[in-house]
C-alpha positions in Angstrom: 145.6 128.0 156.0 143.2 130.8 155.3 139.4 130.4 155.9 138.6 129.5 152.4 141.2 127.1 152.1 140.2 125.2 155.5 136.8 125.4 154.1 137.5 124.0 151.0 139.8 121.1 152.4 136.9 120.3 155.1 134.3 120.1 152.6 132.3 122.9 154.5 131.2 126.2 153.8 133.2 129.4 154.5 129.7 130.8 156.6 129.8 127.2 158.3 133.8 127.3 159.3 132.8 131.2 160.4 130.2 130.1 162.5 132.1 127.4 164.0 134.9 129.4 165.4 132.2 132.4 166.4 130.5 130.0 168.6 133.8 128.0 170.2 133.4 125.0 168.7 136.5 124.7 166.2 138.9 127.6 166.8 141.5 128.6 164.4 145.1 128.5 165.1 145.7 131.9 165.0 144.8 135.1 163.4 147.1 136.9 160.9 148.6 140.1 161.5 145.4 141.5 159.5 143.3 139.7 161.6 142.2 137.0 159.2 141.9 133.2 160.7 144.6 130.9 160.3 144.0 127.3 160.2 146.3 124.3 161.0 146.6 121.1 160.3 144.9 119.9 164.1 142.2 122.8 163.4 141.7 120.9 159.8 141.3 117.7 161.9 139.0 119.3 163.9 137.1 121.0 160.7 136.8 117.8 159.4 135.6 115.2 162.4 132.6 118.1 162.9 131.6 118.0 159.6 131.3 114.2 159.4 130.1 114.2 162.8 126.9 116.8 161.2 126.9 114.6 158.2 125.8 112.0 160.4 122.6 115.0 161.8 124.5 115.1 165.3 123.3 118.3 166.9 126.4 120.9 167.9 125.4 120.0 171.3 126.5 116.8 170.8 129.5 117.4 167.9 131.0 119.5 170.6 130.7 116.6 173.0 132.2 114.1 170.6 135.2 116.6 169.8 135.5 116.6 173.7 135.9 112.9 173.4 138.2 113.0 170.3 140.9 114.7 172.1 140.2 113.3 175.5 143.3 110.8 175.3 141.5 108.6 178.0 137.8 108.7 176.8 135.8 105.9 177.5 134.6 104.6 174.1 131.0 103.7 176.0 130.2 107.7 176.2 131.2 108.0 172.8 129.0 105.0 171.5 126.0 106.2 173.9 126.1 109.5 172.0 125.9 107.3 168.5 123.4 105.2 169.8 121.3 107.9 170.9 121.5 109.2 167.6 120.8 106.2 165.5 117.5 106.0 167.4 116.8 109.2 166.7 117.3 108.3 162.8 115.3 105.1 163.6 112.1 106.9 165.0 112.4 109.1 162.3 112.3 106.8 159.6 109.0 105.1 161.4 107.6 108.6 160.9 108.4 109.0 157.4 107.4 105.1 156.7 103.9 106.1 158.4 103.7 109.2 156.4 104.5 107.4 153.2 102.1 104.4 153.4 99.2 106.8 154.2 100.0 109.5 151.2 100.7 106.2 149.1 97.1 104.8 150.1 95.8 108.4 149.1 97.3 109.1 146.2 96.3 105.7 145.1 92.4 106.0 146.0 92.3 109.3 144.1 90.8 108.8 140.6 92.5 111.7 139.1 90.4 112.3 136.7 88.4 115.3 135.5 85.7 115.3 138.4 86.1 117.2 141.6 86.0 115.0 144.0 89.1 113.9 145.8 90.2 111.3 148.4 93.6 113.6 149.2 91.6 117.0 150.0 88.6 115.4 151.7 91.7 114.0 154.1 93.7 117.5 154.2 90.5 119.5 155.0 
């Protein structure tokens, strides 16, 4: 399968796939007699268990660790689930951080009057 096509099927941008192969992390097959990338069906796997993997915000640091895994035969599932772990308290922290940030814009926004006068509760905080 061409670039496009292994693109398309993975649900990933042709510039995405690109970069992919350019830095090791899903190679294609083979390259065509005119030196275009070929794709096959365990590159497609591969296409598509990295893009999930970056759906879920893992870093390529860490996509190209859990690809390691995915074709290690006798992984350990432990390193595997310490990699998700380590990610889901990275979504956790950042949630606390947009939950912090959200109750105190809320408490602005709702101790500006909004009104015609100048005065206001949001730019006194900002400045």
């Amino acid at each position: 399968m061409n670039i496009s096509g292994a693109a398309k099927a993975a649900g990933l941008p042709v510039k995405t796939v690109r970069y992919y192969a350019d830095i090791g992390l899903v190679q294609p097959a083979a390259r065509t007699a005119a030196g275009y990338r070929d794709y096959d069906d365990a590159a497609m796997r591969k296409l598509s268990f990295v893009g999930r993997a970056r759906g879920f915000g893992f870093s390529i640091a860490q996509c190209r660790e859990l690809l390691g895994l995915y074709q290690d035969e006798h992984r350990s599932s432990a390193e595997v689930k310490q990699i998700a772990s380590a990610r889901l308290e990275d979504i956790r922290a950042k949630q606390r951080e947009l939950q912090a940030l959200h109750d105190e814009l809320e408490h602005l926004v709702g101790a500006c009057c909004g009104d015609e006068r100048p005065d206001c509760p949001i730019i006194d905080y900002l400045s």
